[in-house]
C-alpha positions as CSV (number, residue, x, y, z in Angstrom):
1,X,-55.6,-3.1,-77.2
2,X,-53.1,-4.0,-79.7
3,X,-53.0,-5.1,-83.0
4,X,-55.3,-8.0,-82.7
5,X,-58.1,-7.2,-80.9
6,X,-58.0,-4.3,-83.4
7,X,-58.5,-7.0,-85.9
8,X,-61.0,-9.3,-84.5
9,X,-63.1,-6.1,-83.7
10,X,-62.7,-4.3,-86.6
11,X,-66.0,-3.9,-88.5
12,X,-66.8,-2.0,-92.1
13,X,-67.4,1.6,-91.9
14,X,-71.3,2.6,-92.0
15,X,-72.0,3.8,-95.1
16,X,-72.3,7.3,-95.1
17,X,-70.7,10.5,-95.9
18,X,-67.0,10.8,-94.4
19,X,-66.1,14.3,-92.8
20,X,-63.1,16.1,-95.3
21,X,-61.9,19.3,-94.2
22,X,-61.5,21.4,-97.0
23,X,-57.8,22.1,-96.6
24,X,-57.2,18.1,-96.8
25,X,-54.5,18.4,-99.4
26,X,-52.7,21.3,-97.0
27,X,-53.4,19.5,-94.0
28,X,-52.0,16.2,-95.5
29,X,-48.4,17.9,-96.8
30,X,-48.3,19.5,-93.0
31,X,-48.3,16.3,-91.2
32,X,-46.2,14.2,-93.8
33,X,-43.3,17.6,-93.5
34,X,-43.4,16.6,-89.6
35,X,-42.1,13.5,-90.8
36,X,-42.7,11.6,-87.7
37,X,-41.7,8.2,-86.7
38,X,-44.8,7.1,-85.1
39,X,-43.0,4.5,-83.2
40,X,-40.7,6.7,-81.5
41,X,-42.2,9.8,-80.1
42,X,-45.0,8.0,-77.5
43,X,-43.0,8.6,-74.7
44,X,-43.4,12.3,-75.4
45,X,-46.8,12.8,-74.7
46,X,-47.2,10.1,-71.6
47,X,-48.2,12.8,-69.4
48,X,-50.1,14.8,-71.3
49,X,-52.7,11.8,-71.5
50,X,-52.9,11.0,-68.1
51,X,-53.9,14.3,-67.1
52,X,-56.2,14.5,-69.9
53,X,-57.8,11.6,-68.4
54,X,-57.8,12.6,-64.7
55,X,-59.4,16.3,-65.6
56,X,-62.5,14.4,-67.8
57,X,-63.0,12.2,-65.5
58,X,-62.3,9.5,-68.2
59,X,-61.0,6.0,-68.5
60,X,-58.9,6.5,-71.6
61,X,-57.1,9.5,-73.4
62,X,-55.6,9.1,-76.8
63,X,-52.9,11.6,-79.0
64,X,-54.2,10.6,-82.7
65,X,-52.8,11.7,-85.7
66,X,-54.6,11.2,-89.0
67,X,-53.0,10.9,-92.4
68,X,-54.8,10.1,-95.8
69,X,-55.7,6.2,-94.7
70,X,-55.0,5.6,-90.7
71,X,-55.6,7.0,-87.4
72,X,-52.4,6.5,-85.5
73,X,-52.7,6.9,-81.7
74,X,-48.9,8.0,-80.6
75,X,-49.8,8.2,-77.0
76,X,-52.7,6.3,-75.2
77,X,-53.6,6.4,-71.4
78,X,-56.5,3.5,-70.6
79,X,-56.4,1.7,-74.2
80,X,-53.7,-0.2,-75.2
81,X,-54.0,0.6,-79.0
82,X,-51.4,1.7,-81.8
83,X,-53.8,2.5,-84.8
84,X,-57.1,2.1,-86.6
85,X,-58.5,3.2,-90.0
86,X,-59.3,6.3,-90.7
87,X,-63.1,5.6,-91.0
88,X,-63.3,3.9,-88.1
89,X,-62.0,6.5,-86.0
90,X,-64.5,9.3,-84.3
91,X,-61.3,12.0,-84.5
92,X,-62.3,11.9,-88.2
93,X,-64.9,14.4,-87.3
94,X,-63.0,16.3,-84.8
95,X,-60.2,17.2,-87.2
96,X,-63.3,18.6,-89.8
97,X,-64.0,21.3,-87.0
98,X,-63.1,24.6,-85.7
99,X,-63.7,23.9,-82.2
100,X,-64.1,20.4,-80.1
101,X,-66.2,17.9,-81.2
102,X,-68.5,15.8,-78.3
103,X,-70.5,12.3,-78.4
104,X,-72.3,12.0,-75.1
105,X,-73.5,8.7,-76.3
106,X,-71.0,6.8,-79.2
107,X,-74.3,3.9,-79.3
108,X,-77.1,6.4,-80.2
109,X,-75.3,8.3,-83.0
110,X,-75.7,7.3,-86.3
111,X,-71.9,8.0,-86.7
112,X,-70.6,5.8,-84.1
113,X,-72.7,3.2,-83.3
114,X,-71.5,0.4,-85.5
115,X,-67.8,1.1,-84.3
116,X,-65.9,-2.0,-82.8
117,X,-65.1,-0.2,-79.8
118,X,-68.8,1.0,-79.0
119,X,-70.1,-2.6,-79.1
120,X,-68.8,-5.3,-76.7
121,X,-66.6,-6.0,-75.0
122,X,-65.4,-2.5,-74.9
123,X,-68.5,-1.1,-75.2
124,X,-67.4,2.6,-75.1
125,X,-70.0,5.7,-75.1
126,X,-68.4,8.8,-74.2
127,X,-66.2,11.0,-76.7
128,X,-65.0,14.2,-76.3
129,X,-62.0,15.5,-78.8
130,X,-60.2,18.4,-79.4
131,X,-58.1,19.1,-82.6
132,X,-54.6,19.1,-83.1
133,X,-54.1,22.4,-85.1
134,X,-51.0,23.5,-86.2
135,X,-49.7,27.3,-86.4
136,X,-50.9,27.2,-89.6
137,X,-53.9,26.9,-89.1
138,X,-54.2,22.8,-89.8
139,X,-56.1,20.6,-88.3
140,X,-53.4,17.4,-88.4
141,X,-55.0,15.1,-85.2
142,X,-56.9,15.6,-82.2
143,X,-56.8,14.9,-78.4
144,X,-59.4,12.9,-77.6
145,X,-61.1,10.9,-73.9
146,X,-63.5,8.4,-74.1
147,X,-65.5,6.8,-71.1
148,X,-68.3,3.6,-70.3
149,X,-70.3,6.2,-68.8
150,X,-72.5,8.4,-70.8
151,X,-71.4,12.3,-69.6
152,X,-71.2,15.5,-70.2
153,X,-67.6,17.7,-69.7
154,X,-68.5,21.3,-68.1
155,X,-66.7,24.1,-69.4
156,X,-64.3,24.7,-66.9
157,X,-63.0,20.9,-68.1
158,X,-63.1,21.8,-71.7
159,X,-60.9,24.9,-71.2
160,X,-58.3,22.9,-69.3
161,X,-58.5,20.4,-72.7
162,X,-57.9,22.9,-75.0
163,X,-55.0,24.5,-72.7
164,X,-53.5,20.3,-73.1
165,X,-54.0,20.2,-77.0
166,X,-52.2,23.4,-77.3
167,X,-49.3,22.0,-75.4
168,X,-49.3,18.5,-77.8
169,X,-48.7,21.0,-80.7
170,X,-46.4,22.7,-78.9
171,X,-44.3,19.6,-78.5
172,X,-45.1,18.8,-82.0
173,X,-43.7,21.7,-83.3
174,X,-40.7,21.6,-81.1
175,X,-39.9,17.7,-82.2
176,X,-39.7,19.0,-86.1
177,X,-37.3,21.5,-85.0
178,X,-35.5,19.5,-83.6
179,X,-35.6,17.0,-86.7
180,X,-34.5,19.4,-89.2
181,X,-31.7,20.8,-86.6
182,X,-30.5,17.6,-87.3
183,X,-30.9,17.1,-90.9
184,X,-29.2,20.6,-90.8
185,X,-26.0,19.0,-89.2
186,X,-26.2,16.2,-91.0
187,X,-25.7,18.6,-94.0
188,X,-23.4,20.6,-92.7
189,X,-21.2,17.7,-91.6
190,X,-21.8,16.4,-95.6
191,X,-20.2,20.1,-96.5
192,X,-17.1,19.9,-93.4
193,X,-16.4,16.4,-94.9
194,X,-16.1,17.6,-98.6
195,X,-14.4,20.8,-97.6
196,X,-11.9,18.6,-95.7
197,X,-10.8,16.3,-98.4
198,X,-11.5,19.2,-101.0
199,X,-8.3,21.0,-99.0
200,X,-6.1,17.6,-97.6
201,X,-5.6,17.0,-101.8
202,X,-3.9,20.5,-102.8
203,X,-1.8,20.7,-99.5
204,X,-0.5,17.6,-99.0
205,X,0.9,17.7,-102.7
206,X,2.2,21.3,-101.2
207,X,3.8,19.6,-98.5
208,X,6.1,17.2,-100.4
209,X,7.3,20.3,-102.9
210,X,8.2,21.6,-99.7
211,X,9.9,18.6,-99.2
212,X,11.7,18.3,-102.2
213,X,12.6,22.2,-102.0
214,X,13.8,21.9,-98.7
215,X,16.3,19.1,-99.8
216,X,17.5,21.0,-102.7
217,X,17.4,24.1,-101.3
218,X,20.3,22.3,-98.1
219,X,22.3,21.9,-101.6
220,X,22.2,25.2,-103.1
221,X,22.8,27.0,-99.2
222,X,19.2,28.7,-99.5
223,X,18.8,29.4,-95.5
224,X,16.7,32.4,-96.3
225,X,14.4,30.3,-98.2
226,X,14.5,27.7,-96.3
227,X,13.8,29.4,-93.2
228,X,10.5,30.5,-94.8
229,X,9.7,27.2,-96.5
230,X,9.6,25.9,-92.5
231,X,6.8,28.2,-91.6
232,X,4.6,27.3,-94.6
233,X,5.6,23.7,-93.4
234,X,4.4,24.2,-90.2
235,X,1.1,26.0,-91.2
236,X,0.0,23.6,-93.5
237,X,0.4,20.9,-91.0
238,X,-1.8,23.1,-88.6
239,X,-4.7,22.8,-91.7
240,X,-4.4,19.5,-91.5
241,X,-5.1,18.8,-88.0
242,X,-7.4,20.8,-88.3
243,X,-9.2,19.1,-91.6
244,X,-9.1,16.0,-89.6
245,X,-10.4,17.4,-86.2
246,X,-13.4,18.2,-88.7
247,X,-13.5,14.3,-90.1
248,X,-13.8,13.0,-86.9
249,X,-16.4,15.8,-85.9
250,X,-18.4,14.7,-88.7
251,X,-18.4,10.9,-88.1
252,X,-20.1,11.7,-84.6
253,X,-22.5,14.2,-85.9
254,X,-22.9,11.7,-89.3
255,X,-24.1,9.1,-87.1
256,X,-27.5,7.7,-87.7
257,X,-28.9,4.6,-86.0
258,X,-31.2,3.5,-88.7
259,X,-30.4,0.6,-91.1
260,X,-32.4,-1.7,-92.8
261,X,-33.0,-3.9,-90.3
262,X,-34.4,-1.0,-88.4
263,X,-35.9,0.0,-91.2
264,X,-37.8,-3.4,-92.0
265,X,-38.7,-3.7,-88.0
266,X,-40.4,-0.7,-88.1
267,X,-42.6,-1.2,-91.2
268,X,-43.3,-4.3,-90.0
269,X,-44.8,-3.0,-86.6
270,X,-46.5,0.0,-88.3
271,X,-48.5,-1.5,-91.1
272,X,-48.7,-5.4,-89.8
273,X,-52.0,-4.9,-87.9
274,X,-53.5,-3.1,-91.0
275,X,-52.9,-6.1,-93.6
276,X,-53.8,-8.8,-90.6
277,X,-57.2,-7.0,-90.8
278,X,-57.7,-7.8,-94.3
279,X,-56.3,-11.2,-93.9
280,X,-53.5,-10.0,-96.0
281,X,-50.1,-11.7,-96.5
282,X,-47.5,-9.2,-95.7
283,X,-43.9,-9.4,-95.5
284,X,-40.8,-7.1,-95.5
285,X,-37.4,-8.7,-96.4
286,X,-34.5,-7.0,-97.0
287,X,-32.1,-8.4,-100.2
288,X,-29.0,-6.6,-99.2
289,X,-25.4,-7.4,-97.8
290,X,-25.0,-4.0,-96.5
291,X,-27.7,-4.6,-93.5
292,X,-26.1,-3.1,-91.1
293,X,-24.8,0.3,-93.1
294,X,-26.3,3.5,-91.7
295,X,-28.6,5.5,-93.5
296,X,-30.6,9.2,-93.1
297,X,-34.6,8.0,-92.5
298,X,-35.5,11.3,-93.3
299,X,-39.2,10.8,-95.5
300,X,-38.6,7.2,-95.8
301,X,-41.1,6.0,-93.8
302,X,-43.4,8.4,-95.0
303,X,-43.0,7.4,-98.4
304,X,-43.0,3.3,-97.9
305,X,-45.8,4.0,-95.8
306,X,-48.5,5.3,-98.2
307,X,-47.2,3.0,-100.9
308,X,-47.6,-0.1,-98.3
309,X,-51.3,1.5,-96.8
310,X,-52.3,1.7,-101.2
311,X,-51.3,-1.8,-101.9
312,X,-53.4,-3.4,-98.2
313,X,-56.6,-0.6,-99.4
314,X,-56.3,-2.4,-103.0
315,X,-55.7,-6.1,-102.5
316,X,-58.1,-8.9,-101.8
317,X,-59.1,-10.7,-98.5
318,X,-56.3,-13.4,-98.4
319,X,-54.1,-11.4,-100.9
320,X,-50.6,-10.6,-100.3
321,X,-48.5,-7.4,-100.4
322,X,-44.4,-7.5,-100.1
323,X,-41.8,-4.8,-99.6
324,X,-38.0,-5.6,-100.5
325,X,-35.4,-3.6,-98.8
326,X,-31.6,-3.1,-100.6
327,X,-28.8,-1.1,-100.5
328,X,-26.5,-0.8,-103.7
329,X,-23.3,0.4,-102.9
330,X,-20.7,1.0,-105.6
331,X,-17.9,2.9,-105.7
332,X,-19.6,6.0,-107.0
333,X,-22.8,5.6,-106.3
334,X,-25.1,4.5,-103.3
335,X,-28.7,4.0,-104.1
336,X,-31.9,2.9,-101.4
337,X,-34.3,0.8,-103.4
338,X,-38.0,0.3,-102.1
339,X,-39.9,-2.3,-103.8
340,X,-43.3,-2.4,-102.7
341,X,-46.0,-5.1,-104.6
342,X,-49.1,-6.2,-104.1
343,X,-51.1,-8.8,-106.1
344,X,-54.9,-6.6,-106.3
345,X,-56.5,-5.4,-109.2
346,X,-53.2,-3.7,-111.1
347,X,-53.6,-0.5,-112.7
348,X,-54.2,0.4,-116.7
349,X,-51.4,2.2,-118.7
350,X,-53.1,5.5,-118.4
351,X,-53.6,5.3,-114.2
352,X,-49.9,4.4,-114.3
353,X,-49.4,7.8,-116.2
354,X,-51.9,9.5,-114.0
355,X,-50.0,8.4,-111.4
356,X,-46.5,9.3,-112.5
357,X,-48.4,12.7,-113.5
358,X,-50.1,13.8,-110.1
359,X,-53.4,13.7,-111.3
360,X,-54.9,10.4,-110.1
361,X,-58.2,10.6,-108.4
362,X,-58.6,8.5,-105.6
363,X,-60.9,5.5,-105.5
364,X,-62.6,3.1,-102.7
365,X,-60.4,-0.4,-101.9
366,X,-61.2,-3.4,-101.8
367,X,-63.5,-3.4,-98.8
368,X,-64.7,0.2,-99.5
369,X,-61.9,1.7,-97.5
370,X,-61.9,5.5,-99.0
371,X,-58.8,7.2,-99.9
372,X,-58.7,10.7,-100.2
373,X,-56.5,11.4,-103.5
374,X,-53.6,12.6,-102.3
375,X,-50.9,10.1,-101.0
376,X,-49.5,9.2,-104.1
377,X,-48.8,12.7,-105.2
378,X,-47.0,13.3,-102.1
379,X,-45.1,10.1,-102.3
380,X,-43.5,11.6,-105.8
381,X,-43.4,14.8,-104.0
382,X,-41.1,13.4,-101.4
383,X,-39.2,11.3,-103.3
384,X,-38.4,14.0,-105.6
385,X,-37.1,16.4,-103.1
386,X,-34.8,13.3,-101.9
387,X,-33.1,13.4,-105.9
388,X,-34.9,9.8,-106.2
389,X,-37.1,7.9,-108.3
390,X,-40.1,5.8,-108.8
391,X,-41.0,3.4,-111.7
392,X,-44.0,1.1,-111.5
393,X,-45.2,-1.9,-113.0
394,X,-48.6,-3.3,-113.3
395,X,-50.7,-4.5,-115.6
396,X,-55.1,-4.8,-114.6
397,X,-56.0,-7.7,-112.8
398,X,-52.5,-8.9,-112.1
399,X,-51.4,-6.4,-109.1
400,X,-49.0,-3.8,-109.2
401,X,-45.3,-3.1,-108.3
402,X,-43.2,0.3,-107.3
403,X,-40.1,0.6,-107.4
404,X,-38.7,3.4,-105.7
405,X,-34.6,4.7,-105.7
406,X,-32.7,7.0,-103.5
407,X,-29.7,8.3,-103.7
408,X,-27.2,8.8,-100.3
């Protein structure tokens, strides 16, 4: 089920209490410091679903993780499906508990039964889910089967789950080591390539005194000198090999494939289906000669993502929300900019310093989609931490605009 079934199905929460753990803000930061690309890392859990499936018994397994506003399924065995909204997902509840969390029948309970997956033509009634929980101790998604069939797992079953959604965080856990190993050469090759050009400077200008020395020194029959004068010349041509052994090093280890057309594709297949629900204009351009320059995405989807998933919670059926990709590259300076605007209700001078504070509360959208209070705050967290601004511009009833820069 992709994106538009998701749509055409997708029906307004029941009104009711929502499940928040009580850790939400911790539990939030955890996931965003995974800092996952949710379009990349299906392919990691394939097999984990499948045998979820086949030891339930069930017709589809899901790996869901759940941020402040969206349920993002990274792997899915039996349901072709990439995301839904927070409240309309069932893992909602398993994330708020210590153990697993079990729906013989999804049409009976006053939670589920309004879901566009329990009525036709999907008509789904069993769910079973286990959560996600970190070393830490948070809860940050869940592994989850559903079924047709009205059932009931034994324990034996249940065990092997939770065996499975200890593995998933496993992998988890490894993938974000392996992320900041990299972010950890990236800096490292940052320092090699400063050290490199901080020593090429002071020894090549030592190298042509030599030069100069040596052809004086022929004049005034200095063999002694001279015979010394050749094995600094010879060592400092050793340090330079080897400063440019390290430049070359660093160019491969440098290397990132992400740009801003990568960066615009990916936006565009994340947070698409979430604006088509709302009937929502949405578009990602990128204004920028430098397309194809290479770039670090280290928190930058996790940043343009909650400010992309706030402008679709506050803007109108048949309202529209734009993002603007650029690259400003002068000679001293290189600066990301991330314009994200939507034309909703706009926010008051004081929200605007709420905002810029950390102390906003959060409010219902448009279409009484909850937020939970704590994705803008993290969205200045993360740009902060990335030596990076964020200015915004709105004014009520006339939407809003944020402007975000980064520094690489």
């Amino acid at each position: 089920m992709h994106g538009a079934l998701f749509h055409d199905y997708m029906a307004v929460a029941p009104e009711q209490t929502r499940p928040i753990p009580l850790n939400e803000a911790e539990r939030i930061k955890t996931l965003a410091e995974f800092d996952f690309d949710f379009t990349d890392i299906q392919t990691n859990f394939d097999n984990i679903t499948a045998l979820a499936a086949k030891i339930s018994g069930t017709n589809i397994s899901l790996v869901n993780l759940i941020d402040s506003f969206t349920q993002w399924s990274v792997s899915n065995y039996g349901l072709e499906i990439d995301q839904m909204p927070r409240d309309e997902s069932i893992c909602q509840y398993t994330i708020a508990q210590d153990g697993h969390f079990e729906i013989s029948d999804l049409s009976s309970d006053e939670r589920s039964k309004d879901f566009f997956y329990v009525r036709g033509p999907l008509n789904l009634r069993y769910y079973f889910g286990i959560p996600l929980r970190t070393p830490e101790g948070y809860n940050i998604g869940a592994l989850c089967v559903l079924d047709q069939d009205v059932k009931k797992l034994s324990p034996e079953k249940i065990e092997l789950l939770k065996l499975l959604a200890i593995e998933v965080v496993d992998k988890f856990v490894n993938l974000k080591v392996l992320h900041n190993t990299r972010l950890s050469l990236d800096d490292l090759s940052i320092k090699q390539r400063k050290l490199a050009h901080d020593i090429r400077g002071p020894l090549s200008g030592i190298k042509g005194l030599i030069e100069i020395i040596r052809t004086r020194g022929y004049k005034n029959k200095m063999f002694d000198v001279m015979d010394y004068l050749f094995m600094i010349d010879k060592s400092n041509n050793e340090v330079l090999d080897l400063t440019e052994e390290i430049l070359i090093e660093e160019k491969k280890i440098i290397k990132d494939d992400f740009n801003l057309n990568i960066f615009k594709d990916k936006l565009e297949k994340l947070y698409a289906p979430q604006a088509k629900a709302k009937n929502i204009f949405f578009k990602v351009s990128v204004i920028s000669a430098h397309n194809e320059v290479n770039f670090s995405k280290s928190k930058l989807l996790h940043i343009s993502g909650n400010l992309i998933s706030n402008a679709i919670k506050f803007s109108s059926d048949y309202g529209a929300v734009t993002v603007k990709l650029g690259l400003d590259i002068k000679e001293q300076e290189k600066n990301l900019r991330i314009s994200v605007s939507d034309n909703g209700n706009g926010l008051s001078q004081a929200k605007i310093d709420q905002v810029m504070n950390g102390d906003l509360e959060s409010s219902d959208g448009t279409q009484g989609e909850r937020g939970y209070g704590f994705g803008l705050p993290m969205v200045l967290r993360d740009i902060k931490s990335l030596n990076g601004s964020m200015e915004i511009i709105s004014e009520e009833g006339w939407g809003t605009n944020f402007e975000v820069k980064i520094p690489f």
